[in-house]
Steps between C-alpha positions, in 0.01 A plus 500: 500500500799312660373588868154357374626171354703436812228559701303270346748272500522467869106483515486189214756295699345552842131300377365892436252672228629785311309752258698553182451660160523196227499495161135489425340665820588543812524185741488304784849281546678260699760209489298247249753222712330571843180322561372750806563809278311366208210407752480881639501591127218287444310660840601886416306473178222235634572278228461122492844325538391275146528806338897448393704858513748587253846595560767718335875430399742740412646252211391235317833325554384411821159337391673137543566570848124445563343337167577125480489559074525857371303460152750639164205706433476663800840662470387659154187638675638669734794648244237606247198625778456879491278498791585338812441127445379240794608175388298162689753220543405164599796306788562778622720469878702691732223696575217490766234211445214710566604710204440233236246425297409098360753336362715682722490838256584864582490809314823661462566872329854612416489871601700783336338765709813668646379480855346126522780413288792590732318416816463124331862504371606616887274299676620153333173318495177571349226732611134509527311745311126504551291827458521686815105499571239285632392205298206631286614847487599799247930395476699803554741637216601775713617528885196758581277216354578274820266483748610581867414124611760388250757761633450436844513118461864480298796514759708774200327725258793630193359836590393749219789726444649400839796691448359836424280495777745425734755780351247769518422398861885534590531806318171651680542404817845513606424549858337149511676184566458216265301301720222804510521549109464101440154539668406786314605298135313201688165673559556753193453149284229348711303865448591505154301177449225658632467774375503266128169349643332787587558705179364221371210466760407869387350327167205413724468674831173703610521853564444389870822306516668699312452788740512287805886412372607787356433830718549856489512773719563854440237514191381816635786700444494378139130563453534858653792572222278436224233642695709802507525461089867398515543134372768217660777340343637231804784328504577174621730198430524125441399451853239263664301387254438801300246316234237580782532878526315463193216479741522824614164613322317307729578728785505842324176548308388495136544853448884480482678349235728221584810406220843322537791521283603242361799304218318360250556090487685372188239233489166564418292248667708564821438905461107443436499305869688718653325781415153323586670402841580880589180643311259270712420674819473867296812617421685566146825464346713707338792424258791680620566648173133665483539595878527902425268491263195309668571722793441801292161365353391347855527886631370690168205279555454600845551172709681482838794286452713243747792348312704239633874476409723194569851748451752272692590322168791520316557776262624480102887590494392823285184598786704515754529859685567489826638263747461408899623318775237223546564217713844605489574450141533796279214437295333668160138574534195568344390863459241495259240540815623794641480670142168426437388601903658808409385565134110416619519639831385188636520458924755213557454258752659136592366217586666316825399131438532237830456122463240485836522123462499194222250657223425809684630869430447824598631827310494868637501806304766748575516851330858584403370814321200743381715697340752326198591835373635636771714221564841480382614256226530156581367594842186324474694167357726557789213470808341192345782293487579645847149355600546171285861449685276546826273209410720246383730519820246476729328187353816393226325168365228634287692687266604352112841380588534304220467828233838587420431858630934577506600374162577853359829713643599806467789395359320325228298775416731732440656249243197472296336808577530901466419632799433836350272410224399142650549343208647165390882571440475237173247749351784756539685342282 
């Protein structure tokens, strides 16, 4: 957070637009003293310039720097408000003219958000905060919200877990200078913006555009498994944009049955759209804790199935069973995939996803093996994270960064977990 403020420090004083989270939503800021910043405010969102801004403090104590007569009442407001509180004060000065309203009256908010907050109190003077979208639109509460014209028009954007991201890329690529991996954080964000719009985009694209996007080769050697009567399980990652594999019926016929695992969403209304998103083009969902299960009564009823699994997430402390050098960091992985392969005899493949260009993707089917029970444990985990490794190095900006894929050890596991019986060492007790 400290690099951030400063940052944004150096951007306020030199006239520029920053990007920040406030307390409310996030914003568009500047310094509310300088005229020409206020003004490219004002043309960022396409706003009239009679529409007055508001503008945070970090203290009411400092209301009388700028209000000609701070009302008694307005201190108790803002001592008693819950919620944050925009107060309108008439005489107000000190600021820029074009951010006034008649009788010369501005909005001001004190903030106790921890970040707006301590950029004010650094900063010394007041700060704009206007929604960071264009006049007329949605107003973002979260940073994926905000649109890539907003982005691209601030001069700093407090960047979504900034300091993870740039840690893992460090850690990952040691054989980078920091030069190389500041591009890769630079166009990592710029891609993760987009790839927010088109998940959302998938709500209402054709079949046509869909498949024009979102291609596929190597669908033959799937079809000829299950041709074969041995169904797929195939792994891949939080690569690309992998909402749109979900359009893989499409390409392989409607004699195959198409599912996805996936974590059911602690809110309701947000699971039921999900699953309609990655349901729509003929595919189904599975809960992960019915995965075994609806395999089982997929087969018994006699259906060729392709199952996708998303298995570079972070495992539970007491799942964790075997561990690998990825991206040079010991890592614990997933292995649930491999067992089921195994237990259902199920070809395993991977899918190699490229970003061809903006909003275009291709993925190509690799087998890693026809035969799971001949393999040796954690053999099959092993080659797909050998192949995931592949992809990410040779395009490194499409990947989740900002999942905090490292924040288990192996140190901390063995504190809180048997490693015999894998299970929590507080239920040992």
């Amino acid at each position: 957070m400290k690099e951030d403020i400063q940052k944004c420090i150096e951007v306020l004083k030199k006239g520029g637009l920053i990007l920040y989270p406030t307390d409310t939503i996030w914003g568009i800021g500047c310094d509310a003293t300088n005229a020409k910043a206020v003004q490219k405010v004002y043309a960022l969102k396409k706003r009239a310039d009679n529409k007055a801004l508001i503008v945070l403090l970090d203290s009411e104590e400092h209301l009388d720097h700028y209000v000609v007569d701070v009302p008694e009442m307005a201190s108790e407001l803002i001592h008693v408000a819950v919620k944050p509180l925009t107060i309108v004060y008439e005489g107000a000065f000190n600021v820029a003219p074009n951010l006034l309203g008649d009788n010369d009256s501005l909005g001001i908010r004190v903030s106790n958000e921890k970040f707006s907050h301590e950029l004010c109190e650094k900063f010394g003077r007041p700060i704009v905060s206007t929604s960071a979208n264009v006049s007329g639109e949605p107003s973002p509460k979260i940073f994926s919200e905000v649109t890539k014209k907003i982005v691209d028009g601030v001069d700093y954007v407090v960047k979504y877990r900034r300091p993870l991201v740039r840690k893992h890329l460090f850690d990952s690529f040691p054989e980078k200078n920091e030069a190389e991996r500041i591009k890769i954080e630079k166009e990592f964000y710029s891609w993760f913006c987009d790839y927010i719009v088109e998940t959302i985009k998938l709500f209402t694209m054709s079949k046509k555009q869909v498949m024009k996007r979102m291609q596929f080769t190597g669908v033959e050697k799937i079809r000829k498994s299950c041709q074969n009567g041995q169904s797929c399980a195939v792994y891949l990652g939080h690569y690309c944009n992998w909402e749109w594999v979900t359009s893989l019926p499409l390409w392989a016929g409607e004699d195959i049955t198409f599912g996805q695992i996936y974590h059911v969403l602690e809110n309701s209304v947000f699971d039921k759209l999900f699953l309609y998103l990655r349901n729509r083009l003929g595919a189904i969902s599975i809960p992960m804790a019915e995965t075994l299960r609806k395999i089982v009564k997929m087969r018994q009823e006699g259906k060729q199935i392709v199952i996708g699994f998303i298995a570079d997430q972070v495992p539970f402390w007491n799942n964790i069973h075997y561990w690998t050098d990825f991206l040079h960091h010991d890592t614990p992985v997933l292995t649930g995939t491999e067992k089921i392969a195994i237990k259902a005899n199920f070809a395993v493949y991977y899918l190699d996803m490229q970003r061809v260009k903006r909003g275009y993707y291709k993925g190509e089917f690799k087998l890693l093996t026809d035969k799971p029970k001949e393999c040796k444990e954690f053999e099959i985990t092993e080659m797909y994270f050998r192949e995931l490794e592949k992809t990410i190095q040779r395009q490194p900006p499409y990947w989740l960064w900002t999942h905090n894929r490292w924040k288990r050890t192996r140190e901390q596991w063995l504190k809180v977990v048997d490693p015999l019986t894998h299970k929590m060492r507080r239920d040992l007790q």
